[in-house]
FILONU-514853 format. One line per 8 residues: number of its first residue (from 1); for each residue x, y, z of C-alpha. Coordinates in steps of 0.02 Angstrom, whole numbers, plus 50000, padded with zeros to 5 digits. Example, Ala and Ser with C-alpha at 12.3 -4.5 7.8 and 13.67 -1.06 7.14 Angstrom:
FILONU-514853
1	50615:49775:50390; 50684:49947:50357
***
This chain:
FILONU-514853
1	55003:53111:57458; 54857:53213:57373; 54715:53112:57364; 54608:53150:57211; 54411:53169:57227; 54310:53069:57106; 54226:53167:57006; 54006:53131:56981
9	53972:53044:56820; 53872:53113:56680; 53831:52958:56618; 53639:52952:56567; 53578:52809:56666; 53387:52836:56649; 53281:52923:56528; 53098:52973:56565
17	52964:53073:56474; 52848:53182:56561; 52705:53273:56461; 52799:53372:56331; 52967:53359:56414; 53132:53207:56408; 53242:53214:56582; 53400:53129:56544
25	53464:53082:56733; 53638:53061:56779; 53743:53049:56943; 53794:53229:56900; 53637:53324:56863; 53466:53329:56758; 53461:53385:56585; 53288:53427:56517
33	53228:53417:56352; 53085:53511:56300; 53020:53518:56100; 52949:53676:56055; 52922:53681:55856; 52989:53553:55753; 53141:53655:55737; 53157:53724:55919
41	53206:53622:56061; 53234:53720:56255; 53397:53614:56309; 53396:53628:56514; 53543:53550:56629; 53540:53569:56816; 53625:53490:57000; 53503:53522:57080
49	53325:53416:57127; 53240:53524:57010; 53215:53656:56904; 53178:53834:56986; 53021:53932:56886; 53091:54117:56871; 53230:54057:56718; 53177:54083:56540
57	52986:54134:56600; 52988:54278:56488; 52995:54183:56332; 52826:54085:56243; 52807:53918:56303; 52757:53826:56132; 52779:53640:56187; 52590:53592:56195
65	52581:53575:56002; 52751:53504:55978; 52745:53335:55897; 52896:53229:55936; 52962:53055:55955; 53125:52969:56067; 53174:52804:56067; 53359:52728:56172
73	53483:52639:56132; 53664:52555:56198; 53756:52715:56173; 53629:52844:56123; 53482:52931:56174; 53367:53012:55999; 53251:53138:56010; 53175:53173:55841
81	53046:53308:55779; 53002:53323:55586; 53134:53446:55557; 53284:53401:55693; 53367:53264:55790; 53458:53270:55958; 53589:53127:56010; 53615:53124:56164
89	53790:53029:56208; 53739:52919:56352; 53950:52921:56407; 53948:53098:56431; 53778:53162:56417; 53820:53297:56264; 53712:53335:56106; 53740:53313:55946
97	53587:53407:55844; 53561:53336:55648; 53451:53370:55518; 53328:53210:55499; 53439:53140:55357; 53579:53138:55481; 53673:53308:55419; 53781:53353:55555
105	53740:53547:55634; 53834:53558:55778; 53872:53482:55944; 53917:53514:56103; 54105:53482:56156; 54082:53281:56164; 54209:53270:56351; 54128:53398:56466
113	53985:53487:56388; 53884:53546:56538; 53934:53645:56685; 53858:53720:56832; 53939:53820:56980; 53831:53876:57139; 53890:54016:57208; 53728:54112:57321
121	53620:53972:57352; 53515:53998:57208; 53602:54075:57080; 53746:53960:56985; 53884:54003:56839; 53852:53897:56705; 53949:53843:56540; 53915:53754:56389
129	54025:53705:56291; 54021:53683:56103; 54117:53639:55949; 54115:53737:55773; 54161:53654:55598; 54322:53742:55502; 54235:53854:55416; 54063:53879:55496
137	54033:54097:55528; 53941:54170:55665; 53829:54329:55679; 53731:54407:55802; 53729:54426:55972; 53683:54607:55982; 53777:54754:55939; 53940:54789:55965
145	54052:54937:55911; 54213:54838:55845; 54160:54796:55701; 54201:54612:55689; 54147:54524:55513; 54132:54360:55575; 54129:54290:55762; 54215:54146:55751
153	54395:54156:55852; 54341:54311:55953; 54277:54336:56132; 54120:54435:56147; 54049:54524:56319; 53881:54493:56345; 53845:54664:56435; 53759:54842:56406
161	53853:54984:56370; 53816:55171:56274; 53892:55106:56141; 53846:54900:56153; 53682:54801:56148; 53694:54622:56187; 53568:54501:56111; 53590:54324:56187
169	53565:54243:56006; 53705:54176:55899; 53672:54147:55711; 53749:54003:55629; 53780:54008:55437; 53783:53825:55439; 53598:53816:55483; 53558:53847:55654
177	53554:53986:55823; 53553:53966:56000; 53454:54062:56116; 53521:54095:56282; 53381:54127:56437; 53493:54217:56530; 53445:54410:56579; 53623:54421:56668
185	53787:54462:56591; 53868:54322:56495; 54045:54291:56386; 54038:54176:56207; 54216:54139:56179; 54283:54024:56036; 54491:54036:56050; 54624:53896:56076
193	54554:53885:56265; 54391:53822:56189; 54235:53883:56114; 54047:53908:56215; 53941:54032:56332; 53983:54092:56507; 53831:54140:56619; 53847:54245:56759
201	53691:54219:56871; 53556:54094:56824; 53454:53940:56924; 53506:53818:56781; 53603:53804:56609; 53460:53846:56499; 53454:53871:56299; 53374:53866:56125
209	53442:53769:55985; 53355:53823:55827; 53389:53729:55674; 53347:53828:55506; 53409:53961:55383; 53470:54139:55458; 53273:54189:55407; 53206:54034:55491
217	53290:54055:55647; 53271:54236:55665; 53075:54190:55656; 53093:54041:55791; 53166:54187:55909; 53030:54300:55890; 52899:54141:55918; 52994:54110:56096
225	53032:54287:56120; 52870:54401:56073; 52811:54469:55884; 52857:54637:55832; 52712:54762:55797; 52700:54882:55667; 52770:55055:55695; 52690:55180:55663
233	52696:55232:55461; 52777:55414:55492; 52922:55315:55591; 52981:55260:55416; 53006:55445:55347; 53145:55563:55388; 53179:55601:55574; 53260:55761:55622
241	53346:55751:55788; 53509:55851:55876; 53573:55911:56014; 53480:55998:56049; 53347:56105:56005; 53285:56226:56139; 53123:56287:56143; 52941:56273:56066
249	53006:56424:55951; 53153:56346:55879; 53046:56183:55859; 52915:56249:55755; 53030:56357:55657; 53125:56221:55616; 52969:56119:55544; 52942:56290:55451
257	53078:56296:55357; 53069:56107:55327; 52902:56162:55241; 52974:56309:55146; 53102:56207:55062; 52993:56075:55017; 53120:55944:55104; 53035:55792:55165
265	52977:55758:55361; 52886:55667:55486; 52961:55691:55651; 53064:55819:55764; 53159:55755:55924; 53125:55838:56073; 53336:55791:56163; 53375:55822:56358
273	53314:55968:56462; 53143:55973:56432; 53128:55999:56609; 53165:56129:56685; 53318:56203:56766; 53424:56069:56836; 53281:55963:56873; 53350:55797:56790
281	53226:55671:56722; 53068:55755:56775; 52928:55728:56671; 52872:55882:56625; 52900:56034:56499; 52991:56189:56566; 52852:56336:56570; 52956:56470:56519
289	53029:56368:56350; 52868:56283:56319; 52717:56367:56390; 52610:56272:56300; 52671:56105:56230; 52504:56044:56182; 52473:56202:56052; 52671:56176:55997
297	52618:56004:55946; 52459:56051:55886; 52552:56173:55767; 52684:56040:55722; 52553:55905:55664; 52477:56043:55574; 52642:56039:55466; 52622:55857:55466
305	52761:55842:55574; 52767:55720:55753; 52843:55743:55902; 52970:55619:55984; 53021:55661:56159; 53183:55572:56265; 53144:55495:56444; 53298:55433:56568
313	53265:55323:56676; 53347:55431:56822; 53287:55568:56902; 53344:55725:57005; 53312:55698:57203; 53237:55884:57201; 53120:55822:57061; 52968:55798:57089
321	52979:55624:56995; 53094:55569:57108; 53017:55622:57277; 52841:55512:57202; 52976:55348:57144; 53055:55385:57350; 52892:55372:57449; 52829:55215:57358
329	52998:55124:57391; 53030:55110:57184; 53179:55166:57171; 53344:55049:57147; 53459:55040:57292; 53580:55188:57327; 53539:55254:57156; 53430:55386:57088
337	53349:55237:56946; 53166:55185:56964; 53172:55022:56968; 53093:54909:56807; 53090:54760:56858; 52924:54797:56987; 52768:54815:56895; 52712:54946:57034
345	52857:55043:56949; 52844:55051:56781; 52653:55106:56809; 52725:55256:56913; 52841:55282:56783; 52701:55298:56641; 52587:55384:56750; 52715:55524:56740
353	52735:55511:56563; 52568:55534:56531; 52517:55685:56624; 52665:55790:56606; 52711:55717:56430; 52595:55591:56329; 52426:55695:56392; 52512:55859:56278
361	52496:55760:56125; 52681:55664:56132; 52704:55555:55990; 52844:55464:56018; 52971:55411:56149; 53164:55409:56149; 53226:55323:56301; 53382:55376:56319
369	53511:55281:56441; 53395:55159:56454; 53552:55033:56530; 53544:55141:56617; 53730:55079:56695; 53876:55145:56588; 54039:55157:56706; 54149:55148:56551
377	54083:55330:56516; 54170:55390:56686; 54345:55342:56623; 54486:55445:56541; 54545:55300:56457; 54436:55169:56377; 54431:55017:56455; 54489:54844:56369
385	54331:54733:56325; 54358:54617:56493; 54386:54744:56603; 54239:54839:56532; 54129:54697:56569; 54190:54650:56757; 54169:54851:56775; 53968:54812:56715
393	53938:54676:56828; 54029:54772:56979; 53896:54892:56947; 53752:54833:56918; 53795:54716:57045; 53753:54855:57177; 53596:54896:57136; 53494:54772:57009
401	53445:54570:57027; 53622:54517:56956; 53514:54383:56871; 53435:54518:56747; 53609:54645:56723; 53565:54654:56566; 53396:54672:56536; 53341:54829:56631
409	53307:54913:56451; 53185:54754:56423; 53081:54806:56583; 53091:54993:56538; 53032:54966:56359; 52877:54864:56440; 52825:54991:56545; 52811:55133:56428
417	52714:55001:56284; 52598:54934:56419; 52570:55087:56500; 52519:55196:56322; 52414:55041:56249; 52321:55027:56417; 52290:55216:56433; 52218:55229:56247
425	52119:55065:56283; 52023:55156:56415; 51987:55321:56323; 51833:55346:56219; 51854:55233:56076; 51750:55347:55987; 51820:55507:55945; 52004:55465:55987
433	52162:55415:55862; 52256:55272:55947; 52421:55307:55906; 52540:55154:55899; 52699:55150:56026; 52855:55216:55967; 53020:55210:56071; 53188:55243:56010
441	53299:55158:56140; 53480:55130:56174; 53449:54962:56248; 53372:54791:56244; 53363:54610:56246; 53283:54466:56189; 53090:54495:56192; 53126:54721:56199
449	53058:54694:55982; 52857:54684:56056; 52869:54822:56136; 52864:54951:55969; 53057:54953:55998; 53180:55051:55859; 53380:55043:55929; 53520:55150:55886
457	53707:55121:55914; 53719:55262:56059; 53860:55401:56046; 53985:55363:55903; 54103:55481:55852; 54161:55565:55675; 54275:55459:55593; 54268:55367:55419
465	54304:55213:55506; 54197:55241:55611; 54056:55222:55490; 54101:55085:55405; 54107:54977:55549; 53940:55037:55601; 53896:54942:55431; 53932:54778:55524
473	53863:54814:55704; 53701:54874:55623; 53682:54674:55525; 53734:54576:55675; 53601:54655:55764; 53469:54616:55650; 53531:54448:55633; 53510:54439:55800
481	53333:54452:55792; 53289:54639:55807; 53200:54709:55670; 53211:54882:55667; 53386:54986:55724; 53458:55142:55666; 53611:55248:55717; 53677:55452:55728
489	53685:55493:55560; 53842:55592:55554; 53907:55540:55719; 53872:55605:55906; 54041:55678:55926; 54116:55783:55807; 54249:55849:55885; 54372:55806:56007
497	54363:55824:56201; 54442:55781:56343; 54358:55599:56371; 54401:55445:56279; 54235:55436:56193; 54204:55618:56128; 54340:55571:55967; 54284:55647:55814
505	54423:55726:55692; 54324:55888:55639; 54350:56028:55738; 54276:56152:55641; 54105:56016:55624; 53980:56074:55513; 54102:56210:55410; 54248:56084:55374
513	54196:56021:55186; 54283:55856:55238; 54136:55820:55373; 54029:55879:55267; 54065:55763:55137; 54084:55604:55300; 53892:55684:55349; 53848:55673:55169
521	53895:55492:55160; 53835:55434:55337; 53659:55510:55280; 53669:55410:55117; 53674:55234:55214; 53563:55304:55352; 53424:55328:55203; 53441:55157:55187
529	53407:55092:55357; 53239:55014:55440; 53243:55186:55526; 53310:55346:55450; 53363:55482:55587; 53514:55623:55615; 53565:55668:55774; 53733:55725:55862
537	53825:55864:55982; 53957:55990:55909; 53868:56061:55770; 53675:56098:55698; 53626:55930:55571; 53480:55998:55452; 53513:56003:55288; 53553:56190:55265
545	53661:56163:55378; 53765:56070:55238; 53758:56205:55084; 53629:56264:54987; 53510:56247:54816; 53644:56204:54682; 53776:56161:54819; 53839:55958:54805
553	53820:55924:54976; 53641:56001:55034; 53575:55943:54852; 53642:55746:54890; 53569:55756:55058; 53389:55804:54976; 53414:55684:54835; 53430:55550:54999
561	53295:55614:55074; 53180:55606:54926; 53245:55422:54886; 53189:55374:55044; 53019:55422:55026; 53017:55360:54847; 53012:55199:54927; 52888:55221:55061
569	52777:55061:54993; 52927:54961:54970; 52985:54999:55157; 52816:54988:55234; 52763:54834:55144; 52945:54761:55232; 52889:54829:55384; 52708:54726:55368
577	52803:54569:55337; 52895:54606:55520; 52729:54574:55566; 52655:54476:55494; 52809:54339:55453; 52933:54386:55569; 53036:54450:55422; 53206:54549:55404
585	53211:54703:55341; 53419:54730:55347; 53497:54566:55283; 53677:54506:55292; 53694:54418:55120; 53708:54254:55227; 53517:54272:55240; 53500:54248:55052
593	53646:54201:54987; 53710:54075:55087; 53775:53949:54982; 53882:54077:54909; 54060:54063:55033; 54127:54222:54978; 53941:54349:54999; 53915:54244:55180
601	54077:54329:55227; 54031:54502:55175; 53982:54618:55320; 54004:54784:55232; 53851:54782:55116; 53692:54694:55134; 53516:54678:55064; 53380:54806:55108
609	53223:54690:55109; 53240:54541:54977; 53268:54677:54815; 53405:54794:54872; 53611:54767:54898; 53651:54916:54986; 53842:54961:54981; 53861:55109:55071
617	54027:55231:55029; 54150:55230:55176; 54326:55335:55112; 54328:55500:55049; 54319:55547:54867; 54482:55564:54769; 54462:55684:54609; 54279:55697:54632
625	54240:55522:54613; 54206:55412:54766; 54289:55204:54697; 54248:55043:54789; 54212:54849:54764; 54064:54775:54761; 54016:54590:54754; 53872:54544:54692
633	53815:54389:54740; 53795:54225:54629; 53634:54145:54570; 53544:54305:54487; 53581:54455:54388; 53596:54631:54469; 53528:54804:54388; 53601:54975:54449
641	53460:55060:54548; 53489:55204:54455; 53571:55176:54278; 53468:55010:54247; 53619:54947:54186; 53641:54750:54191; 53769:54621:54284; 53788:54459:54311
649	53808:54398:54484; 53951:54295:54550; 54082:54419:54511; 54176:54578:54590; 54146:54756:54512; 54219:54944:54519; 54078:55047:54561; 54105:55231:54532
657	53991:55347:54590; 53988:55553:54650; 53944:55610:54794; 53773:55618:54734; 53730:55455:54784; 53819:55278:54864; 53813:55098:54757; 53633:55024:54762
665	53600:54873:54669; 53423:54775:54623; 53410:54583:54597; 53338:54517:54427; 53157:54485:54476; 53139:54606:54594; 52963:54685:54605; 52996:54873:54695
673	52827:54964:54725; 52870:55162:54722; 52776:55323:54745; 52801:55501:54690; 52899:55567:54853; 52792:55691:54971; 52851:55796:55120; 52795:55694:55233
681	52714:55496:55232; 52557:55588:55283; 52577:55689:55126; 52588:55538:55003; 52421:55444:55048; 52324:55400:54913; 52449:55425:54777; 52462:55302:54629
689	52603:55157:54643; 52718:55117:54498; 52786:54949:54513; 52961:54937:54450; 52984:54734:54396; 53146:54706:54370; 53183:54568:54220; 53282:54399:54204
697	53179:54294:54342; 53000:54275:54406; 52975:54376:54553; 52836:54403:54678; 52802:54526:54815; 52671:54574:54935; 52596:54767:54943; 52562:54787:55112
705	52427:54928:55162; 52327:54992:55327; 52302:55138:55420; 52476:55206:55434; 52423:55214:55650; 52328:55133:55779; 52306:54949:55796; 52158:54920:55684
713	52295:54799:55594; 52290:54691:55744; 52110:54654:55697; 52107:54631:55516; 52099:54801:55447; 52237:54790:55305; 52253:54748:55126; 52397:54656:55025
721	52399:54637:54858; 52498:54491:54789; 52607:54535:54639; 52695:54405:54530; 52811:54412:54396; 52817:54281:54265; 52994:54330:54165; 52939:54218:54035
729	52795:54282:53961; 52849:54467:54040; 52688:54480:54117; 52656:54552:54297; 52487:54504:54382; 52441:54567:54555; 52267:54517:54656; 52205:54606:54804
737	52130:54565:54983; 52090:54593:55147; 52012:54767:55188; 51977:54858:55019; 51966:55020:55131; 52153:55037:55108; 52198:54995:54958; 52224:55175:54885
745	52265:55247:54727; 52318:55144:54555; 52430:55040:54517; 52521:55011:54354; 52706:54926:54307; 52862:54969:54226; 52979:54817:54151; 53149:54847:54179
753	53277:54772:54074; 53171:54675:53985; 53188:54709:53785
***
């Protein structure tokens, strides 16, 4: 007869408090509780004697200032800060996490809510289990290219793919997040087999519970996790990328004609092959195409225009990049990949950059690849979404720490923002302009945001749905923290080829009026994004490229182009309250609107910083006219951006528009500070703002102004001007401070619906 084993109890048997941690012991294991704010709490469950060090080291340690209180009892064990309670079940040993009042957030599964598997020694599989309420909605957890509304019932891979960023933080709508430590691959699942997180590879179960609204919980990730600095103020104008442009010639000529047609700019994208010949990933220009990069650039700034260059993380073994990352021993095993994770080899790494790259007068970095794993990409047939991610951790499995799969594009990012803010730091203070890290990157994690990160959603290809489900990876992101992402406007792939991924329907790309009108549209939201950029394969992407003067299509893409700018102040006041609060600049409506059950659902439009609902255009026009529904949410009146006309909130409207221009609508009180649009960010300093109030509630907003570069910020060189709106007596008041230096030009107002 089988004979079972008794299984350890997880019945809390003593409870002790050490400094600014509670250990809850049990015949099973340890869990640790350790307070960070009043609303963040580091929940820690091990079988082992102890805790190892290496898990969870990268984030803030923000205990010491934690106040907090426990107290036992028969059948429970309370932990309480000023904004959050934990009950700990003695029985079982799971959490129950409540407001102060006693409103019920969420729980762990009450019967088994802890798990830990060794498998190396070291290294366990963990699993927590949880429980959701009915209704509750998830968001976050990175990027991912389905296009899934709402979380709840679905299974989500934790890994890094082109087309995939995982973020280990899920966003509640009922009032909370939790922040995995993990740097390894991980699965949330919540079907009928039961709801929680799968680790791969850590010492210990470790994770954040965050208690808050979508806004407050977003800002106790960046606490743990690492502020995100300002980009640099050209970032936030039009970037011209594509694959790819060829030589210094073509570069400049390009910025020329930018120039000629008056069509706003601030950057050109430098793609793959800079080096030369075959010579993959070197760090250097190619002599023949660009004999002299540092007068290219020269000429290009000249025009106002920067320079953004793409790195890869893999190099050629004839390179001489490679041969340097071979001698020291920095490369990853069996693999032509420098390895990030050693300190001695992300300073190699930058010490290329900057004398075959930075040293020329490089602006900006795209790190391209920067997973730099992808075996989905090798496949004729695209993988399912498990097989995908066993494929991952096979992988990177045979040549990374399988304890940090996923965070190679964390190390990378790192290197290249210690490595440029250390090299201008020795300089001569004196005569140089400190320019302020820039790096468009494919991928991330939790912490990549203070590193002067901007992410796009990798190689997508030309469909219409397609973009509209970009619409929903692009808002889980941010709710997962990460302030500032971006995409391919117009796709990657246009057309079709022979792999899986290259799946666009437009053969004829560029010259096929029905792409032209998908680009037209794609551009439309992309003006609308924390980063505005075009970039794909197949076919050329300026905007001649699309028609001419008088032609629908190349006069909606300038009309985008100089909306954009329009709202420089707007944008870069968002951006200084990324800074400075931890804010969100692309909002699910859940941020705001979150007692409102139908706008928390909505994924396919969204709030642009606190004034704009942004409902971009995803089918094709029928008889000219482009129709779709828009809700706009309860609680507040809503103005058409650009007819002023008037709604009430709370309802469902037919928005008809041309292909002039997609729905944009402005919340009563809004306070929008514009500017006359330049042709370039550099172009409009100094000019007068005209703040557009919006009427039917008090508003406020915050102007925020510096030196558009550098880190002079850092040290209290800025000004913001507080505006307020009283709708009462339709007055609008506005008092400025900090550096005077930079508050530039006049400013006057303009009521808006206000008789």
């Amino acid at each position: 007869m089988l004979q079972a084993t008794g299984r350890k109890s997880r019945a809390i048997t003593k409870a002790i408090r050490e400094k600014n941690a509670l250990f809850l012991l049990s015949e099973s294991g340890i869990i640790r509780l350790i307070p960070q704010t009043e609303r963040a709490v580091r929940i820690s469950y091990t079988e082992s004697a102890d805790f190892g060090k290496e898990q969870g080291e990268e984030y803030a340690d923000l205990s010491s200032s934690c106040i907090w209180d426990w107290e036992e009892t028969a059948g429970e064990v309370l932990l309480e800060t000023a904004a959050l309670r934990l009950v700990v079940i003695r029985a079982t040993g799971s959490i129950r996490f409540e407001r102060p009042d006693g409103t019920y957030l969420a729980a762990e599964r009450a019967w088994e809510s802890k798990n830990v598997e060794e498998f190396d020694g070291k290294l366990c599989h963990t699993r927590l289990y949880l429980q959701f309420a009915p209704q509750e909605r998830l968001y976050g957890l990175g990027q991912a290219e389905e296009g899934v509304w709402d979380l709840r019932h679905t299974t989500q891979y934790l890994h890094q793919a082109n087309l995939k960023i995982a973020i280990p933080l899920l966003l509640s709508g009922n009032g909370y997040g939790i922040l995995l430590s993990t740097q390894g691959t991980a699965v949330f699942d919540d079907t009928a087999y039961g709801s929680g997180f799968y680790t791969d590879a850590d010492e210990y179960l470790d994770y954040f519970f965050l208690a808050g609204s979508p806004e407050e919980v977003t800002g106790q990730f960046r606490a743990l996790t690492g502020q995100s600095p300002l980009l640099p103020k050209w970032a936030f104008g039009y970037i011209q990328s594509q694959e790819r442009y060829e030589s210094a010639r073509e570069l400049e000529d390009t910025a020329a004609e930018f120039r000629k047609r008056g069509i706003g700019l601030d950057a050109l994208v430098l793609d793959w092959m800079s080096w030369k010949g075959d010579l993959w990933g070197q760090k250097t220009f190619d002599e023949e195409r660009f004999p002299d990069p540092t007068a290219m650039i020269e000429r290009l700034h000249e025009r106002k225009v920067r320079f953004m260059i793409s790195v890869w993380p893999s190099m050629d073994p004839k390179s001489g990049n490679y041969q340097a990352f071979e001698k020291a021993g920095l490369l990853l095993p069996g693999s032509g990949i420098y390895d990030a994770f050693q300190k001695e080899g992300r300073q190699l790494y930058w010490k290329q950059a900057e004398e075959g790259l930075f040293g020329h007068g490089v602006d900006a970095w795209w790190c391209d690849s920067s997973e730099p794993v992808t075996p989905e990409w090798s496949r004729k047939m695209k993988p399912e979404p498990g097989e995908m991610y066993q494929n991952y951790l096979e992988e990177t499995a045979k040549i990374m720490p399988r304890q940090k799969a996923n965070a190679y594009g964390l190390y990378h990012a790192r290197g290249i923002y210690e490595g440029q803010r250390n090299s201008q730091r020795q300089q001569d203070g004196i005569a140089r302009q400190e320019k302020r890290v820039c790096n468009l990157t494919r991928s991330g994690w939790a912490g990549s945001q203070r590193y002067g990160t901007i992410f796009w959603s990798g190689d997508t290809c030309a469909k219409w749905d397609t973009l509209k489900r970009q619409i929903a990876a692009g808002l889980h992101f941010c709710a997962s923290g990460m302030p500032y992402w971006t995409l391919d406007i117009g796709a990657f792939f246009v057309k079709k080829g022979d792999c899986w991924f290259w799946d666009g329907e437009y053969e004829q790309g560029n010259l096929d009026p029905a792409y032209r009108e998908l680009y037209v549209r794609w551009f439309q939201y992309g003006a609308f994004l924390p980063v505005f950029r075009s970039h794909g394969t197949d076919c050329r992407r300026e905007p001649w490229q699309y028609g001419g003067p008088g032609e629908p299509f190349y006069e909606a893409l300038l009309f985008a182009i100089r909306g954009r700018y329009r709202l420089l102040p707007y944008l870069y006041s968002l951006a200084g309250a990324v800074w400075r609060e931890n804010g969100t600049i692309m909002r699910p409506l859940v941020f705001d609107f979150a007692g409102d059950e139908k706008a928390a659902g909505i994924m396919d439009e969204y709030l642009f910083g606190p004034a704009l609902l942004i409902c971009p255009v995803t089918e094709p026009m029928k008889d000219g006219q482009s129709t779709r529904r828009v809700y706009l949410p309860k609680g507040t009146d809503w103005y058409d951006f650009y007819t002023q006309e008037r709604f009430e909130g709370g309802q469902e409207i037919l928005s008809c528009v041309g292909i002039d221009r997609i729905p944009v609508y402005v919340r009563a009180g809004s306070i929008v500070p514009v500017m006359e649009p330049g042709e370039s960010t550099a172009d409009m300093e100094g000019r007068d703002i005209l703040l557009q109030v919006y009427g039917g509630a008090d508003g406020a907003f915050t102007l925020y102004e510096d030196a558009g570069d550098g880190y002079g910020y850092e040290k209290g060189e800025y000004c913001l001007t507080k505006i307020r709106y009283r709708d009462r007596k339709k007055t609008v008041e506005w008092r400025s401070e900090g550096d005077m230096a930079f508050r530039r030009g006049r400013i006057r107002s303009h009521l808006i619906g206000v008789l």
